[in-house]
N, C-alpha and C positions, 0 to 999 in steps of 0.2 A: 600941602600935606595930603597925602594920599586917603580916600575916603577908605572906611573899614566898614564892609558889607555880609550879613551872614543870610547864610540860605540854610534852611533846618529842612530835613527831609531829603538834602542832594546826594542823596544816591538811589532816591525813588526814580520813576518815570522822566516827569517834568521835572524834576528837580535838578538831575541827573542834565538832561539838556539846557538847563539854566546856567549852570556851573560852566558847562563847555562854550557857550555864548559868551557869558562875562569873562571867564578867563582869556576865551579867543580875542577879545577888545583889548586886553590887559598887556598881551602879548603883542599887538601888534602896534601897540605904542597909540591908540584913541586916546586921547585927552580926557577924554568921556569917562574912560574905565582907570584912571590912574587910582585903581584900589588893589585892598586886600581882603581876599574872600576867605573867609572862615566860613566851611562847609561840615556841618552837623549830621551824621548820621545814626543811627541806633548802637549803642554797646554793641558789640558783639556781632556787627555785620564789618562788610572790607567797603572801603571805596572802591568804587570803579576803576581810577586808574593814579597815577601821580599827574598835576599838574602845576604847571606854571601859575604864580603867584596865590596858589590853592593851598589851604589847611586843612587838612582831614579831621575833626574831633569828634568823640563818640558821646554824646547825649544823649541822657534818659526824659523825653517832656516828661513825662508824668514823677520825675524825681525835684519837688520844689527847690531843694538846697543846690541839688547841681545846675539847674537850670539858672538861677541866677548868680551861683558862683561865674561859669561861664560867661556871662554878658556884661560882667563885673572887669573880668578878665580882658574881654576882646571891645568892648563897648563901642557898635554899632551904626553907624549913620544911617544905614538903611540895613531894614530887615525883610527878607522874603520869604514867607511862612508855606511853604510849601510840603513840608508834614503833614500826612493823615491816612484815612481809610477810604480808598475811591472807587472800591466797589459799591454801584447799586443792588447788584443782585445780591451778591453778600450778605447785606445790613440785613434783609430779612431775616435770618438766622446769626447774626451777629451783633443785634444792634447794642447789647452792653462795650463791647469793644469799641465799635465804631463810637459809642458814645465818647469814649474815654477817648481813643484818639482824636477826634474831629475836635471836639468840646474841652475836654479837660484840659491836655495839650496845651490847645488855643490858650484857655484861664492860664495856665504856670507860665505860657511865655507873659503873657502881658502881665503878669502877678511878678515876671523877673525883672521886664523893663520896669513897672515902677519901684520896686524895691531899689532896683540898680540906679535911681534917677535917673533914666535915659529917655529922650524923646525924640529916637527916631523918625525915619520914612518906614510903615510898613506896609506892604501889599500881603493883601489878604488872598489866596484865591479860593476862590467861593465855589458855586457848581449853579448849572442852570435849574439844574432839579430844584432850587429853593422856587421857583413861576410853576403857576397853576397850569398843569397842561390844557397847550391850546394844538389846533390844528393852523394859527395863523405864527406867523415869525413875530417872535417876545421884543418888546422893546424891557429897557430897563424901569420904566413905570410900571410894569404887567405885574399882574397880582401875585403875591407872594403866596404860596399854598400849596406846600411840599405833597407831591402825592406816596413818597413812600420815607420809609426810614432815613436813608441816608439823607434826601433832601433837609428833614428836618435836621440832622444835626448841623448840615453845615449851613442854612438861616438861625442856628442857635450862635456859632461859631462867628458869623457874622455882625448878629448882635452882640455878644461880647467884645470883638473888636471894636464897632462904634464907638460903645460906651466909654471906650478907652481915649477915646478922644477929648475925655475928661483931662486924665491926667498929663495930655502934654503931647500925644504922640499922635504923630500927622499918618490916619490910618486911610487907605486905598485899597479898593475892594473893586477885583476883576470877576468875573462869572461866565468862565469858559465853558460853551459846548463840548461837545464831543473831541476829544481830540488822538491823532492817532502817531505810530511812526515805530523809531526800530527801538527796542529797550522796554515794549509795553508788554504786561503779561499778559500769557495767552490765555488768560480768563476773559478777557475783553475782544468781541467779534474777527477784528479785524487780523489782531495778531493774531488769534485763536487760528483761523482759518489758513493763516501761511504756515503756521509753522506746522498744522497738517498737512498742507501741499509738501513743505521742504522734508518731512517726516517721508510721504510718499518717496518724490524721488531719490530718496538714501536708501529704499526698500526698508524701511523701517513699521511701513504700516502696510495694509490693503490698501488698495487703492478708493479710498472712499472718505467724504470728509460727512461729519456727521457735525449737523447745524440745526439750532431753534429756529425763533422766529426769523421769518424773510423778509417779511411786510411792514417789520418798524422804518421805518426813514429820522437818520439822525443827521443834524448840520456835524459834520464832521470838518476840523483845524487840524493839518499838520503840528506838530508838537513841537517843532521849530519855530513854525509861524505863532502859535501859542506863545513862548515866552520872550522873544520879541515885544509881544503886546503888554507883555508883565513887567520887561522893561522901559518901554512906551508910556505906561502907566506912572510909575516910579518918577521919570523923567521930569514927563510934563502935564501927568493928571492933575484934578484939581482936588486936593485932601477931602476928606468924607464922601468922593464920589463913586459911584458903582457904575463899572462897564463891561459891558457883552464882549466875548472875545469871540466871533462867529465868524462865517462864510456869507450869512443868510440862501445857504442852497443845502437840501436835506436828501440827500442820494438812498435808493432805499436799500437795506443789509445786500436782499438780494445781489443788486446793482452791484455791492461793493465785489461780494462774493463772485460774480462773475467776470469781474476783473481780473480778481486773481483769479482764478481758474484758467483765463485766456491768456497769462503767464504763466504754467504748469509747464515742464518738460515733457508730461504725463498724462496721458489719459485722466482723467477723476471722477466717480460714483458722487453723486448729494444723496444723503439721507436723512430726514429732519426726523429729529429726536424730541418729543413733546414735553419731556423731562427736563429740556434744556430750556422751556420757554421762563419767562420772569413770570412772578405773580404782579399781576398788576401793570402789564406792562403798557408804558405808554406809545401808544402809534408814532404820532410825530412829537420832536425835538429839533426846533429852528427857530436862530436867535436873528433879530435886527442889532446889524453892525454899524446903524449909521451915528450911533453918537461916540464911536473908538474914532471912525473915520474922520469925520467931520474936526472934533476936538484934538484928537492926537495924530492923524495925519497916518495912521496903522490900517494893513487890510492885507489877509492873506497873502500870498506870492505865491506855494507849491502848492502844481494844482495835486486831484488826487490819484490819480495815474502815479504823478511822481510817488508821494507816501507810498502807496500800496506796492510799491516795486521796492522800495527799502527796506519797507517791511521784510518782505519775501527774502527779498538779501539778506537781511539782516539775519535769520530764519534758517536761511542756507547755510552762511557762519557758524551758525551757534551747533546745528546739528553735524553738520560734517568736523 
């Protein structure tokens, strides 16, 4: 019998790449993947595209009725909660939202599986921000001591999942770094900075890309390589466990930025804009990958040349 999988949020980011992973197994006859994905996105927004053995549904988390009407309906073997608010810098000025998506969300799905009596696989994914910034690479013992808004909501969201492990549901909790590639918005560095290159050479801008800080260094994951490990996890983690989803290598903005740039058709001005710096911004962000590795046999593959040239592609697409 074919397992029945849902991904909530697939038509965010990672979500969005999650969907095109599992489907692509689906499709290509894996044993592994002989499912059906029911993919959850907001009222009122479109899926990305039609796919093979893909359901499009439009759910409201924060509506309790619908939310477990739904699960009632498609009832779940595994669930990948991949719904929320992933800006850091955001939450500063947003954090009632971010609360309500991160946190509340989290509450009405797992308020639907036990309503619904179901006791899934779920993967939870978490964020590195719930670890106390250090300057050394975090293993998954590292102290828990969100330094801004959003970290706390999603160590709140985290523990809400645990506790669930009350009623029956075998809950798995990843804690990805940085992760980058093509579909991310360009509020977040990486995209931010191609899609001013690709802006540039459409003659759509001056020729100048205007950027915060240089000097933070973040372990940056392709987003490919990312939920691979979400499905790594799912597979063959072990229930109530928490894993790093990292590179353990922290390249610094600058660096990144100069890559692309050295991909530019065009000439390009930098100009750092201080307005665009974070409050509170943390310098280094770099995970220890060795208990994904060791335990589930997962460790990157695209290095970041590749991302950052997708990105730019991707970039290039959207604007022309």
């Amino acid at each position: 019998m074919a397992r029945s999988i849902l991904v909530t949020g697939a038509a965010g980011f990672a979500g969005s790449h999650l969907v095109d992973l599992l489907a692509g197994g689906a499709t290509r006859g894996d044993p592994r993947n002989d499912v059906q994905i029911v993919a959850w996105r907001r009222p009122g927004g479109r899926p990305l595209r039609e796919l093979n053995h893909v359901r499009w549904d439009a759910v409201d988390l924060l509506d309790q009725a619908a939310v477990t009407a739904a699960l009632r309906t498609h009832r779940p073997d595994v669930v990948y909660h991949c719904a929320g608010a992933p800006h850091v810098g955001r939450a500063f000025d947003t954090i009632a939202s971010t609360l309500a998506v991160n946190v509340r969300a989290t509450h009405r799905l797992l308020e639907g599986l036990r309503e619904a009596a179901l006791s899934p696989i779920l993967l939870l994914p978490s964020s590195a921000m719930v670890y106390r910034p250090s300057n050394d690479a975090i293993a998954e013992d590292g102290e828990l001591l969100p330094a801004n808004p959003y970290g706390f909501t999603k160590l709140a969201q985290e523990q809400l999942a645990i506790r669930a492990r009350a009623d029956g549901i075998d809950v798995r909790v990843a804690r990805p770094f940085n992760h980058i590639g093509p579909r991310q918005d360009p509020t977040f560095a990486a995209s931010g900075f191609a899609r001013q290159i690709a802006e540039i050479e459409a003659g759509r801008r001056a020729p100048e890309i205007v950027v915060g800080n240089l000097a933070a260094r973040r372990d940056l994951t392709d987003v490919r390589d990312t939920v691979r490990a979400y499905r790594a996890i799912v597979e063959r983690g072990a229930p109530g466990c928490c894993y790093n989803v990292s590179t353990g290598c922290a390249p610094s903005v600058q660096e990144v930025l100069d890559r692309l740039v050295a991909e530019a058709h065009v000439p390009v001005r930098i100009r750092v804009d201080p307005a665009l710096f974070r409050p509170q911004d943390t310098k280094v962000v770099v995970g220890d990958p060795a208990r994904i590795r060791r335990e589930l046999g997962w460790r990157a593959t695209i290095p970041l040349e590749q991302s950052l040239r997708d990105v730019l592609e991707y970039w290039r697409g959207e604007i022309q």
